[in-house]
N, C-alpha and C positions, 0 to 999 in steps of 0.2 A: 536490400537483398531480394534478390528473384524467388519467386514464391509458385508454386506448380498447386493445380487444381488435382482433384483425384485420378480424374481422367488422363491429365497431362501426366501424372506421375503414371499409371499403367503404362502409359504411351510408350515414354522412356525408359522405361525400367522393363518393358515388355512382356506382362505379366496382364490379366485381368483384375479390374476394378473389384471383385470379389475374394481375388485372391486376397489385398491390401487389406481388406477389412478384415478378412480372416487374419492375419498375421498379426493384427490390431486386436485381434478379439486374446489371440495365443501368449501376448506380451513378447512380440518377437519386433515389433516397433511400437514405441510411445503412440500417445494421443498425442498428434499433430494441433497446432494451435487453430484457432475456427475466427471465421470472418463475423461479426455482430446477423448476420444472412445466414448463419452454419454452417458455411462451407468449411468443410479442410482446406488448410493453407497446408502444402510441403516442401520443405527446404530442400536441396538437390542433394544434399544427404540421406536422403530416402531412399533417392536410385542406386545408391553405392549401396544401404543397407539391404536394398531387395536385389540387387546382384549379388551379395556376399551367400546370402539365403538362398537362393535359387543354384549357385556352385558349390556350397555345401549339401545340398537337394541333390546334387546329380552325381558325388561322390558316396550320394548312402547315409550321411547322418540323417535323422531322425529331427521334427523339429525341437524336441529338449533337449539332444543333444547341438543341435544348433543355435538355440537359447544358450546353455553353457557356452561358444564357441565365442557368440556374442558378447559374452558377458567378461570373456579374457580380451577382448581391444577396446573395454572403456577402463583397464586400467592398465596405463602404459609401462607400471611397473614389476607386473607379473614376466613371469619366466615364459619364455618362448615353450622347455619343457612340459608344461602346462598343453597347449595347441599339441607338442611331436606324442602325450600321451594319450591325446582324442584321438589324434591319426593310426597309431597303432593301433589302440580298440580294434580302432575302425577296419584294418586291415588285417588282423585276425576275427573278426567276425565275417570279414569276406569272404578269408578262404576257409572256414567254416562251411561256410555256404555256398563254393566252389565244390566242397570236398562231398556234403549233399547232393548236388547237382551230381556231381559225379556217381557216387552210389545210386541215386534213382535210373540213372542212363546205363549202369551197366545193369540192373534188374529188368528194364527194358530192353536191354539189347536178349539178356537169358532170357525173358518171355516169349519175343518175337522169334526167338530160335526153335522155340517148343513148340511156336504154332503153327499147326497144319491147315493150310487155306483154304483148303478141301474139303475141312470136318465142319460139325454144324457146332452154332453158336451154345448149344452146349455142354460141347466139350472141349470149348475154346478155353487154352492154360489162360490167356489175359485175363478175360471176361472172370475168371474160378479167381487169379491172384488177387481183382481188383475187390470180387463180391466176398472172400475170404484172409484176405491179405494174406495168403500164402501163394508161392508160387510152385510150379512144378521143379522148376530151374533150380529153385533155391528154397527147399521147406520150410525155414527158418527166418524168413522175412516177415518184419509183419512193418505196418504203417507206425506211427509215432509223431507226433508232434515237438518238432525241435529246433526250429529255426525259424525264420521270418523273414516274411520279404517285406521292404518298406517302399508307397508310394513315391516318388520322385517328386510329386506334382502337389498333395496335400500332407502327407506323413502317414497316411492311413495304414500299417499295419494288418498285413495277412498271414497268417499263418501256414506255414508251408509243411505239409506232411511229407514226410520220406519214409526210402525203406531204410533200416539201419540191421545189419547181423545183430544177434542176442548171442 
């Protein structure tokens, strides 16, 4: 059986050699078996497992929830159910966070409306909404933390502030 080095596996799977070991560290792939030398040996099921990760990464799961995703195709007897209830999560915490987006862009569009380009910084509404989290536009805005953005690339976790009505 063909056997890929770490290198060779980045290659292919098109990823950095650092990413691999992270994902080794997160138990999102086995320890791969080692040459009497220590090298990593990897079976070409590694590039299918760092594809799978990498398209579950670009739809928005999280790597534990990619872990769980994982863990439903090493047993072929689970319910498909299983996978269509990540997917949903998944797509209500989207538009969650669509509907976020949307709320901070209409408080910014009511900001930019307020402000006069003319007047000095201030008595800029932005500059007073940002430093008070009140706006002129809308007095009853304030910041909050309630949603999250997740890296694509590592799983990193930010926290995204919005405005939200009280």
């Amino acid at each position: 059986m063909e056997t890929l080095t770490i290198g060779q596996l980045a290659k292919a799977a098109k990823v950095n050699i650092e990413t691999i070991r992270y994902y080794e560290r997160r138990g999102l792939m086995p320890e791969p078996p080692r040459l009497e030398s220590g090298y990593r040996q990897y079976s070409p099921d590694f590039v299918v497992r760092i594809r799978f990760i990498k398209r579950a990464q670009e739809l928005g799961f999280s790597l534990k929830e990619i872990t769980e995703l994982l863990a439903l195709r090493v047993d072929p007897q689970t319910s498909c159910s299983e996978a269509k209830r990540h997917a949903q999560a998944k797509i209500a915490n989207i538009e969650g966070k669509i509907q976020t987006l949307q709320r901070m862009r209409q408080t910014l569009i009511e900001l930019a409306a307020v402000c006069d380009e003319d007047g000095t910084t201030g008595d800029c509404p932005i500059l007073e909404a940002l430093n008070s989290g009140n706006s002129q536009a809308e007095d009853k805005t304030e910041i909050i933390t309630q949603s999250n953005l997740t890296c694509p690339e590592c799983g990193f976790v930010q926290p995204l502030e919005m405005p939200v009505d009280s």
